[in-house]
C-alpha positions as CSV (number, residue, x, y, z in Angstrom):
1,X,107.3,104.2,134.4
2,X,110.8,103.8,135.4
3,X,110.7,105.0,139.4
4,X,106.7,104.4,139.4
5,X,106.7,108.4,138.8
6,X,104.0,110.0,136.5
7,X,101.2,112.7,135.6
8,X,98.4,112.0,133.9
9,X,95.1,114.4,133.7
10,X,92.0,113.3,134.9
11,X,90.8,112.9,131.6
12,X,93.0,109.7,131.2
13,X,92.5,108.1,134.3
14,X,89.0,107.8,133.5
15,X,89.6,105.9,130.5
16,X,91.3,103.1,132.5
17,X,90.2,100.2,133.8
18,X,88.9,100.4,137.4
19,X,92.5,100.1,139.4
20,X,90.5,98.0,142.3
21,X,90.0,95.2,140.0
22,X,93.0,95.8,137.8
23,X,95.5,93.2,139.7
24,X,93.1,90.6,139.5
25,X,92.5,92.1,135.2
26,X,95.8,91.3,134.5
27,X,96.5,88.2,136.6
28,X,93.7,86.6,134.6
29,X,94.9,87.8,131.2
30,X,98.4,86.7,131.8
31,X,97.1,83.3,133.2
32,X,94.8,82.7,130.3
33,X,98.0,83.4,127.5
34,X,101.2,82.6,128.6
35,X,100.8,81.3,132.4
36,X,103.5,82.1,134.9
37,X,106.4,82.2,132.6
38,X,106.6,84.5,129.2
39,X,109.2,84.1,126.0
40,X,110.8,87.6,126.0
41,X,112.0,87.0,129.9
42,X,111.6,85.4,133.5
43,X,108.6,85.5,135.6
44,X,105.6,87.3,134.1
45,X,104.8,90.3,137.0
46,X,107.6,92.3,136.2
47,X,107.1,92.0,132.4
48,X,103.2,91.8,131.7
49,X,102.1,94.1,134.3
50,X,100.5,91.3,136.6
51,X,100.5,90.5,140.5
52,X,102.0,93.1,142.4
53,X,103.4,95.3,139.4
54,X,99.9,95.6,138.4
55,X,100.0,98.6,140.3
56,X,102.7,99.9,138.5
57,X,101.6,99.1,135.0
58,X,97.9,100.7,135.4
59,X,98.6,104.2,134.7
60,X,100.1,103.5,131.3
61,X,97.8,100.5,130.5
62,X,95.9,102.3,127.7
63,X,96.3,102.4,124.6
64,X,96.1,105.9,124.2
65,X,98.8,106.7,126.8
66,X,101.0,109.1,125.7
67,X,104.4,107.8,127.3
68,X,107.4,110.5,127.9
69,X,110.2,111.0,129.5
70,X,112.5,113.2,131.6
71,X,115.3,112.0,132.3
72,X,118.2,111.7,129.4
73,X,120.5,109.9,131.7
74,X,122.2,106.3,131.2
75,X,119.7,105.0,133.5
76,X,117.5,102.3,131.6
77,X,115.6,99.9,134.3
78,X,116.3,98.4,137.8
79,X,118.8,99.7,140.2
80,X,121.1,100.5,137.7
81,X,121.9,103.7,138.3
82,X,124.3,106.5,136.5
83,X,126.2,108.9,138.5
84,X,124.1,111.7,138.1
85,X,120.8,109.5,139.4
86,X,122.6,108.1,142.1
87,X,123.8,111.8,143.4
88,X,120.7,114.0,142.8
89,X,122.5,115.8,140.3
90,X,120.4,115.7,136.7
91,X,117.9,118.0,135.4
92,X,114.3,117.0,133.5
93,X,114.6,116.7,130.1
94,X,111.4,116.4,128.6
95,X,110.8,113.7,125.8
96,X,107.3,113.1,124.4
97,X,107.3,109.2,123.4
98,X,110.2,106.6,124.9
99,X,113.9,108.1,124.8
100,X,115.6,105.6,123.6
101,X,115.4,102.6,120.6
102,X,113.7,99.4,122.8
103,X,116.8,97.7,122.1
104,X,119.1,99.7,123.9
105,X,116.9,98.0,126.9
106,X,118.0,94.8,126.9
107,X,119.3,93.4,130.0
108,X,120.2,90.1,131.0
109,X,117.1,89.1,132.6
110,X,114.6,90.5,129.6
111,X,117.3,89.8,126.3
112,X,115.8,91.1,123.4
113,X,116.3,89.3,120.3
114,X,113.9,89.3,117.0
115,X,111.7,86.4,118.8
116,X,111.2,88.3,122.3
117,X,110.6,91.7,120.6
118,X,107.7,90.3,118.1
119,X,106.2,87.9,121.1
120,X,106.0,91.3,123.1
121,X,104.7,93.3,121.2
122,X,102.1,90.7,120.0
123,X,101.4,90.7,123.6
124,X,101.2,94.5,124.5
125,X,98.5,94.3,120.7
126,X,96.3,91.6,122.6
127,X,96.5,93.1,125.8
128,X,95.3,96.3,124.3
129,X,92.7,94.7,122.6
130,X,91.6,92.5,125.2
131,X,91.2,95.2,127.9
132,X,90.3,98.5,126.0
133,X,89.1,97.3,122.8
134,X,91.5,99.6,120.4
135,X,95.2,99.8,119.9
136,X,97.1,103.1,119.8
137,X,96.4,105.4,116.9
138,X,100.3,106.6,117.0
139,X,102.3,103.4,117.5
140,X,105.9,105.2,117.0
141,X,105.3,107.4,120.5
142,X,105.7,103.5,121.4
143,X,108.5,103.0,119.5
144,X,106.6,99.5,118.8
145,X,107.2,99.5,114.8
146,X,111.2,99.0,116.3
147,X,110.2,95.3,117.8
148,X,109.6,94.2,114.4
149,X,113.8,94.9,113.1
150,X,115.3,91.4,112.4
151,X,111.9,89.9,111.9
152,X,109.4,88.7,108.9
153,X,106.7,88.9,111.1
154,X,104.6,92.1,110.4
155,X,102.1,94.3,112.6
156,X,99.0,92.1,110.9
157,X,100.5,89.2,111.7
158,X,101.1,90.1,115.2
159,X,97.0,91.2,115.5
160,X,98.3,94.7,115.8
161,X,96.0,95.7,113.5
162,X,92.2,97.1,114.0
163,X,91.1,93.7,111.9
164,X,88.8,91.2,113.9
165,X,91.2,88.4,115.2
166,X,90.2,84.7,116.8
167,X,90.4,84.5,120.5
168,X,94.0,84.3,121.3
């Protein structure tokens, strides 16, 4: 939620975890597997959805979020903004699902690369699991199948599948 901008109906927010307890949720998830520091960039707030970005990452926590998106600018995270963000001059353009392939996201402090993309989205599967108990029934609004290019890893290997897995 580039801008920490959305709409959701009520009907969604109820299926989320209680947001009071949420920072705490994901502290304790992101503790328990990968500690302060994860493979696909630097410190883990910004990139799991813990500490203060907890917040941030709540509304979209769910598996069955249905992410879109409205602006069709240049603009792809941070303070990197194009000309027509910067001056107030774009127009919504609504997109069901995420805009653009997850590669063109790639920055220098989160570099995608095969390894990053398949430890990410074998994090977003556990996270999933962990919290809600289910994974998303359409991962391509996700664009999550697109994490896999350049690897031999597969969605059952990640435990992006509905199979029982062992504790992570």
């Amino acid at each position: 939620t580039s801008g920490n901008m959305w709409h959701a109906k009520c009907s969604h927010i109820r299926r989320l975890l209680p947001p009071s307890h949420f920072e705490q949720t994901m502290d304790k998830f992101t503790d328990q597997h990968w500690g302060r520091r994860v493979p696909w960039g630097g410190g883990a707030g910004a990139f799991t959805g813990s500490g203060r970005y907890a917040s941030e990452h709540w509304v979209h926590s769910h598996p069955d979020t249905k992410p879109c998106d409205v602006y069709a600018g240049d603009y792809v995270a941070n303070y990197n903004l194009d000309t027509p963000a910067k001056e107030g001059t774009w127009l919504p353009q609504l997109h069901v699902g995420i805009r653009w392939s997850l590669w063109r996201y790639t920055e220098p402090m989160w570099p995608l690369n095969p390894d990053t993309m398949t430890a990410w989205l074998q994090w977003r599967c556990s996270e999933w699991k962990t919290l809600y108990h289910k994974l998303p029934t359409n991962f391509s609004q996700w664009r999550l199948e697109e994490a896999l290019q350049g690897s031999s890893m597969t969605m059952r290997d990640l435990g992006c599948t509905d199979e029982i897995d062992p504790e992570w």
